[in-house]
Each structure stands twice: as C-alpha cells, then as structure tokens.
DRENZA-465441 format. One record per residue (C-alpha): residue number from 1; chain; x, y, z. Coordinates in steps of 0.25 Angstrom, whole numbers, m for minus. Example, Ala and Ser with C-alpha at 12.3 -4.5 7.8 and 13.67 -1.06 7.14 Angstrom:
DRENZA-465441
    n  chain      X      Y      Z
    1      A     49    m18     31
    2      A     55     m4     29
end
This chain:
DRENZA-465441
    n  chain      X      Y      Z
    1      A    112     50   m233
    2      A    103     53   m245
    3      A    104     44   m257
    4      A     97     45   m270
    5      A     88     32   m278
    6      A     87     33   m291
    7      A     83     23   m304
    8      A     79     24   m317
    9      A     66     15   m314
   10      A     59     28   m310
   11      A     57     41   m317
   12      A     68     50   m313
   13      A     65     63   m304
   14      A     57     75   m311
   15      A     65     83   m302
   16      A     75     86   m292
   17      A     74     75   m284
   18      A     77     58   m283
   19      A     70     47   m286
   20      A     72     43   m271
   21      A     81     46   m260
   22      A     86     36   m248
   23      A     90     43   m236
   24      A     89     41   m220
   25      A     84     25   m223
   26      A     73     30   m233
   27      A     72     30   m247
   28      A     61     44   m252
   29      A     57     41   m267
   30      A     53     54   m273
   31      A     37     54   m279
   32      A     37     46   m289
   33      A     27     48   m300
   34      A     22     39   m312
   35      A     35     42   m322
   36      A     39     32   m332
   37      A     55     31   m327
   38      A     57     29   m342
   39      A     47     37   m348
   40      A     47     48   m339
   41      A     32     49   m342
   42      A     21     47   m333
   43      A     14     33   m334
   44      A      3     32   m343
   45      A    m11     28   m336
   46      A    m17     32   m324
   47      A    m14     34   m309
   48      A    m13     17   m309
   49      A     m2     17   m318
   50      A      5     31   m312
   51      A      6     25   m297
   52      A     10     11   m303
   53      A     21     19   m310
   54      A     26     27   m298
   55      A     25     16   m289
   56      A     37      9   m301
   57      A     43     22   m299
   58      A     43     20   m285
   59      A     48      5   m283
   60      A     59      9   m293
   61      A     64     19   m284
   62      A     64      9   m271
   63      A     69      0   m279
   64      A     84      6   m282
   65      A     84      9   m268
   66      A     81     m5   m263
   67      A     67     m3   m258
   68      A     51     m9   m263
   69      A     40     m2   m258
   70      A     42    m10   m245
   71      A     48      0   m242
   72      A     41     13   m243
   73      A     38     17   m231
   74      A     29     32   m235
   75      A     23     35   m250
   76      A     16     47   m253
   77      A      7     48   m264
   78      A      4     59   m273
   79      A     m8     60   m282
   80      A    m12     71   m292
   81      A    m27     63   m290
   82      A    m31     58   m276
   83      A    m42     50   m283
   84      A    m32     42   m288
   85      A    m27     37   m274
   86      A    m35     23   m273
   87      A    m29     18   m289
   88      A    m13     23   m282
   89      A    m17     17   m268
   90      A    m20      4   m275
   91      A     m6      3   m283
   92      A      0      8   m271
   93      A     m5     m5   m264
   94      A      0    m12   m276
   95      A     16     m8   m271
   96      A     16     m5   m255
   97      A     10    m19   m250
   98      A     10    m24   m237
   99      A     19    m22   m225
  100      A     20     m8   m221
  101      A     14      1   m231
  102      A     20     14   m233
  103      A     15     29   m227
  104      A      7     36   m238
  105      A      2     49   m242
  106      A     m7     49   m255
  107      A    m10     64   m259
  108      A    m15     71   m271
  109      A     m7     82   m276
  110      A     m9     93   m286
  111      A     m1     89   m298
  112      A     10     78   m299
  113      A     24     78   m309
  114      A     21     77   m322
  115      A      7     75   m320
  116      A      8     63   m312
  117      A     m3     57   m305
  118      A      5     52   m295
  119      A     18     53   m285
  120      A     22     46   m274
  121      A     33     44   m265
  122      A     39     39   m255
  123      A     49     34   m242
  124      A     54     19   m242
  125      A     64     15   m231
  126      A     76      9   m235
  127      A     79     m5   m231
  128      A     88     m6   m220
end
C-alpha cells in the first residue's frame, strides 16, 4: 500500500505528482529543486545556496516521514552545469556523513524547472 508525505517545509509540486511517496518499506521523494516553500521563488545566489536549499527541501520531506538523511539509501543528482558538481559534492558531504553512504548518480541535464540549476532525488528506506 502506497501513502502519500507531504509538508508545508517544502515548496509544493509544480506538477502532478507528491512530494514523496512511502510504499514497499521505502520512502521515493520527488526531485527537489531550490524553491523557497514560502516564496515559491528559486533561492537567490549561486549553485552553494541552490543545493543548500534543496538539501532543506529534502530533510523537510524525510522529516514528516520520520526519516534524516541516514536513511537515504540512493540520490540521484541533476545538474544543468556539470562543472558545478565539486561546489554540490562538497554540500552534499556536508548532510550524508558516515556510516553507509547513499548510491549516487550525478548527471548534467539540458534544462531544469524554472530554471534551476539543480534537482535531486531520492529513495530512503523506512525504519522498521
């Protein structure tokens, strides 16, 4: 059985879908990118302040399920600039620290929503 997450911490859907769905002992968060939940703006300044933003995005989301990044188990990484992938890498350090890291894809794509300059998502598993 499929349940939808949801929270006002993050910026709603742009489009059909949730925030995050748990289903089959997992919880798949849809890609988030660096909206301001209460703005609905992207985030002022560059990729640094984007990935911070959609790593708050993120936690917000595991968070009204229960979860931390602890949890994550695979992240996928979307960048509209692959030169940008060391300044991400390094926030992205900053939340998934020790223990087993996550399985990650980091990709540059041709355009992102609104202009963003970064997406990702991912698969944490639920605590038993």
């Amino acid at each position: 059985m499929k349940k939808q997450i949801s929270t006002e911490h993050a910026p709603k859907a742009v489009g059909p879908y949730s925030q995050a769905v748990s289903a089959g002992g997992f919880l798949f968060v849809s890609g988030q990118i660096p909206l301001d939940p209460a703005a609905g703006e992207i985030v002022n300044g560059g990729i640094e302040a984007q990935a911070e933003r959609v790593f708050q995005n993120i936690q917000a989301i595991l968070s009204e399920a229960g979860l931390d990044f602890k949890n994550v188990v695979s992240a996928t990484v979307f960048l509209a600039d692959i030169n940008d992938f060391a300044a991400v890498n390094k926030i992205y350090a900053d939340h998934f620290t020790g223990g087993v890291l996550p399985a990650r894809s980091a990709v540059q794509v041709g355009a992102l929503p609104k202009d963003a300059r970064i997406e990702i998502s991912c698969v944490a598993e639920m605590e038993k």
